[in-house]
Every structure is written in structure tokens, then in C-alpha cells.
Residue, then its C-alpha position, 0 to 999 in steps of 0.5 A: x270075779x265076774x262070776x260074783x256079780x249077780x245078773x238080773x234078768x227080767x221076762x214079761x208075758x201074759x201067759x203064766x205057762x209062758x213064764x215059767x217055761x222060759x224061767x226054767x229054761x234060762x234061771x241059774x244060781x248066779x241069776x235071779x230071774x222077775x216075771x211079770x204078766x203085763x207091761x205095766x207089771x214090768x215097768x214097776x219092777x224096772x223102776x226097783x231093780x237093776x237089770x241084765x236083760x229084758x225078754x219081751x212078748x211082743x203081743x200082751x194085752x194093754x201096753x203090747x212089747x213094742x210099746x214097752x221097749x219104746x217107754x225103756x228107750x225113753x227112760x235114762x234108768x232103763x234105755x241100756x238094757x238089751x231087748x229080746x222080743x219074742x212072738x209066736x206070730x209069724x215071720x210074714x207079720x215083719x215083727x222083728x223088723x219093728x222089734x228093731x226098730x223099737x231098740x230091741x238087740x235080738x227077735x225069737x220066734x216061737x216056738x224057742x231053740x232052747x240052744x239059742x235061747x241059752x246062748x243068747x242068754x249066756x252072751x248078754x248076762x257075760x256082756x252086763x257082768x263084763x261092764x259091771x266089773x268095768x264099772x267098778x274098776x272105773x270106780x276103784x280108780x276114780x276113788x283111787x285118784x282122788x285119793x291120791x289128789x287128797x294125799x297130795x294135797x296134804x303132801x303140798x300142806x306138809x312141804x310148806x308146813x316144813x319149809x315155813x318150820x325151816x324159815x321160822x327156824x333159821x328166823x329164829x337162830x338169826x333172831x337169837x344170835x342177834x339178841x345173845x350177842x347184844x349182851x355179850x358184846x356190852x360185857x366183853x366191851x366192859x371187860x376189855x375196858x376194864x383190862x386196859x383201865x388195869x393195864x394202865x394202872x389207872x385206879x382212878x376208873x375204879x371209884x366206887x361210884x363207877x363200880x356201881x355203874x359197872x356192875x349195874x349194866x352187867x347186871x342188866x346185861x346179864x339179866x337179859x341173856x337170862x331172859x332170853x335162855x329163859x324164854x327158851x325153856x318156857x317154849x321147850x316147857x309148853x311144848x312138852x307139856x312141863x309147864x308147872x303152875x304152884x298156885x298161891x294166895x295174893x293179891x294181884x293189885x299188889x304184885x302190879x303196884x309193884x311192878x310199877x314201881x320196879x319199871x320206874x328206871x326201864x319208864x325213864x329210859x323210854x321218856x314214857x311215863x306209867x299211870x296205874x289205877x287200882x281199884x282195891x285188892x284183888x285177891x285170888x290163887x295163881x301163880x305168883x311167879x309166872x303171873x308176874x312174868x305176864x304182866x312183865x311182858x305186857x308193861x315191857x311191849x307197852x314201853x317199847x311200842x308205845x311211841x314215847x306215850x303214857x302207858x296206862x296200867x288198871x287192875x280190877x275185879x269184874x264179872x267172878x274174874x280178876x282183870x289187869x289192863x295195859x294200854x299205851x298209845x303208840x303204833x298200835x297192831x294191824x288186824x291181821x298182825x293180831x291175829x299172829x302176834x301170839x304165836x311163837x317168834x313174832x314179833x308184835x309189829x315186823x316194820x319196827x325194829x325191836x329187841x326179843x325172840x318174839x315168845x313172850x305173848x306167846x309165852x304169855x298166853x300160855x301162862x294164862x290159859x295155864x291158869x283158865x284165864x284168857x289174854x286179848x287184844x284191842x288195837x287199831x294202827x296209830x291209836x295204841x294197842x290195850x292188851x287184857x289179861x282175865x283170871x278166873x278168880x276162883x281156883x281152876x280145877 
């Protein structure tokens, strides 16, 4: 593997004749070897390349090879290369003594030992491969680390993506036994009712004016466990994509002014009262059914948040889109709650004590985006909460 790294070697004289004997003497295919006749020759190319070695000539012309090794000292790019200086003056002179001085690793005389030229070679082309491999072992790991940081992090985001899945779980199945059980404890108490009235031979509890009163809240009891089972297959609808829309021509003020009326017992119950404003047909092609169930929704959370307040409905046309607004004047919605009330099982304020799954904005928002429309909120605590559903009125693609 080492054998792959590439070793650049770098030789300076200011003799050609000296450069080219050194290069043949030293030059193998794993190597690539740069010449240069002076100092400043070699520092441009030590600013390009990334070198093994530097063989120096101590006496040039100019900048002298003490001179350079002192600048590549200096240099955070080059103070790391060995430095071997070669002079052919002699040893009286105290060169190598200098050459050591100035950073250089090993000092030659000339004329060169050939052996010891290529051994020393040999040693410190080994050394810079040696390193170079370390390095990229060192970078290997460093990325591996990180890596393995980032999967653990995402590891962590998963856990608590799973454990906040677990508690919205166990929320919800303690939200729907709660919500299935209230239904079904008010037809159970009136059927036993009814058992012991039958027991007792008392005809006198089945007048027909209390046959209608029965049978009015067993339908309420039942049209609220179908809610609920409904609510529940439109989640299991969105997820899987199955959400069907049957677009159709009518009018959106009409569908709302009947809706209206049709809260008229749900408005009493509430001791609220419900204005609605039209501003003349508001024609277009959406699904009736679904469209309905949206505005359901809205005039239902108005009259259950709205603090016994007057619930303000308005449906009209503005900007190519048909527009229907539901405000009440109630406990309002926190910023940070309307950030999450259309979400699957929230609730649209958790401090008050509140009937549903918590799917119906969720639901809501759905049905509207089904139909290229968009659904906001506009609310402040205490000061109520306006809920806008807009539809393009034009048919979506």
C-alpha cells in the first residue's frame, strides 16, 4: 500500500550537469523528481508541490542553500521536509555544522557515495510514505467518527421519534376508550333503564313522547360513536393515500346556511348563539361531503371553546378563491399550540377538558389541501380564535 503513494523529491544546483547526475542517481517510477537552478527557482515550486525530500547545494548564486532552508523552516507549507545539503566544499569550512544549524537532517560531500546517496533516499522517501499512510488512517477514522457521530445522533432522533410514536399511541388508545366508552355507557344505561321500565310492567315510560326522547339520544349516541370510527378511517385514508375527493357543482353559502341551521339544538346546548354572513352565492366544484365535514369541524370547535360567546360564521368570495370564516370569542389558542393543533391527536387547547381524538383539524386540513385550498388560524389567548378555510374556485388539476 505504501508502495502507491507517490514521493515527491525535490533537488536544487546551479549546475544542470549536477542535476541531472543526481536525478539519474535517485529517480525511480514510484518517484517523481523537480530540479531547479537556483533558490528562488525552488521555492515556486515548493509553493506548487507537496514534497518528500529536498536536496540542497549549498553554494548557488543569490539565495545560497543555507538561506533557503532557513525561508522553509520559516514556512508552516514547508518546515517539515527533510533537508539534505550537499557541498563540494571541504570539511575544514564547518558546513555541515551550519547545514544543522539551518534544519537540514543529513550533510554530503562531494563527491557523493552513491550507496549512501540511495540509502538515505531510500529512508526518507520510506519515512514520508510511512506518515502519509498514517495520515490517511488518521483521516479515515476522523471521518469514520464522525460518521458514526451523525448515526448516532439520528439513532437518538429515531428513539425519540419512536418513544414520542409509543406515547402518542398510548395517548390515543386511552383518548379512544375514553371517547367509545362515553357513548356506549349512555346506550347501556338506556337499555337497562328500559329492562327494568319492561321488568316492571311500567307501559307508562313508553309514551310516544318518550319514545321520541329515547330514540333521540341513541341516535346522538350513536352518531357519536360513528364519528369517532369515522375519524379513524379518515386517518388510515390519508395515510395510505386513499383519501377520495368526487368533486361536484354547488353552492358553498348554501351548504354553510344549512349547516347553520342544522347546529340550531348543538348552539342551544352551548347557551351560544351563531350569526352567519353571506355575501351571495359562492359557487364552485368540491367535494360536498368532505366540505361539509370541514366546516362541521370548525362551527363544532367554535361552540366547544367559545366560552359561551357568539359564534360568527361568513362565507364569501375573494382574490379567485371562495372563503368561509368561523370565529368565536373564547379561550383562544397560544402561538405555540397553533403550531400543533393540526397534527394527529391534538387537542386544540390541552388545559381544557374537551370531548374528540384530536383528528378533526388534522382531518380538516387534509380534506382542504385534497382540494388545492389552504386552512388558518388567527388567535391570541382570551381573545377567541378565527379559523379560514380558502378554496380555489377554480377546479384544481
Amino acid at each position: 500500500m505504501l508502495s502507491t503513494v507517490q514521493a515527491k523529491l525535490l533537488i536544487v544546483d546551479d549546475l544542470p550537469e549536477n542535476l541531472l547526475a543526481l536525478e539519474a542517481l535517485i529517480k525511480r517510477e514510484d518517484r517523481q523528481v523537480y530540479k531547479a537552478l537556483s533558490a528562488d527557482e525552488a521555492l515556486s515550486l515548493l509553493l506548487e508541490h507537496e514534497f518528500a525530500m529536498a536536496i540542497l547545494d549549498v553554494q548557488m548564486p543569490g539565495m545560497n542553500g543555507f538561506e533557503l532552508a532557513e525561508l522553509m523552516r520559516g514556512t508552516e507549507k514547508t518546515k517539515n521536509i527533510p533537508i539534505v545539503f550537499v557541498s563540494a566544499a571541504g570539511r575544514e569550512l564547518n558546513y555541515a555544522f551550519k547545514g544543522y544549524e539551518s534544519g537540514a537532517v543529513d550533510f554530503l560531500h562531494k563527491p557523493l557515495d552513491i550507496h549512501a546517496v540511495k540509502s538515505k533516499v531510500n529512508v526518507f522517501v520510506d519515512l514520508y510514505r510511512q506518515s502519509k499512510a498514517m495520515k490517511l488512517q488518521v483521516e479515515a477514522l476522523e471521518r469514520s467518527r464522525r460518521e458514526q457521530e451523525l448515526l448516532l445522533t439520528r439513532l437518538q432522533a429515531t428513539q425519540a421519534e419512536l418513544e414520542q410514536a409509543v406515547r402518542m399511541r398510548d395517548d390515543f388508545m386511552s383518548i379512544v376508550a375514553h371517547e367509545v366508552r362515553t357513548p356506549l355507557n349512555g346506550l347501556i344505561l338506556e337499555t337497562q333503564l328500559r329492562k327494568m321500565h319492561l321488568a316492571r310492567d311500567n307501559a307508562a315510560a313508553f309514551t310516544l313522547d318518550k319514545m321520541h326522547a329515547m330514540v333521540d339520544r341513541d341516535e346522538r349516541q350513536i352518531r357519536s360513536l360513528i364519528r369517532l370510527i369515522e375519524d379513524m378511517l379518515d386517518v388510515s385514508r390519508i395515510r395510505t393515500g386513499k383519501l377520495s375527493i368526487r368533486p361536484a357543482h354547488f353552492d358553498l353559502a348554501h351548504l354553510v346556511s344549512n349547516l347553520v341551521n342544522n347546529f340550531a339544538p348543538q348552539v342551544t346546548a352551548a347557551e351560544s348563539s351563531m350569526q352567519l354572513e353571506v355575501e351571495g352565492p359562492v359557487e364552485g366544484h368540491w367535494d360536498e361531503f368532505r366540505i361539509e365535514q370541514v366546516i362541521n369541524n370548525l362551527l363544532t370547535n367554535a361552540l366547544r371553546y367559545g366560552a359561551r360567546s357568539p359564534v360568527h360564521v361568513r362565507v364569501y368570495a375573494e382574490h379567485g378563491e371562495a372563503r368561509v370564516e368561523v370565529r368565536d370569542h373564547g379561550i383562544g389558542i397560544s402561538e405555540e399550540n397553533q403550531k400543533r393543533i393540526f397534527q394527529q391527536f391534538e387537542r386544540v387547547s390541552a388545559s381544557h377538558a374537551a370531548a374528540g381524538l384530536g383528528l378533526g383539524l388534522f382531518i380538516s386540513e387534509q380534506i382542504v389541501a385534497a382540494h388545492g385550498g389552504t386552512i388558518e388560524v388567527e388567535s391570541r389567548i382570551g381573545e377567541g380564535a378565527l379559523f379560514r378555510v380558502c378554496l380555489p374556485l377554480q377546479a384544481a388539476p
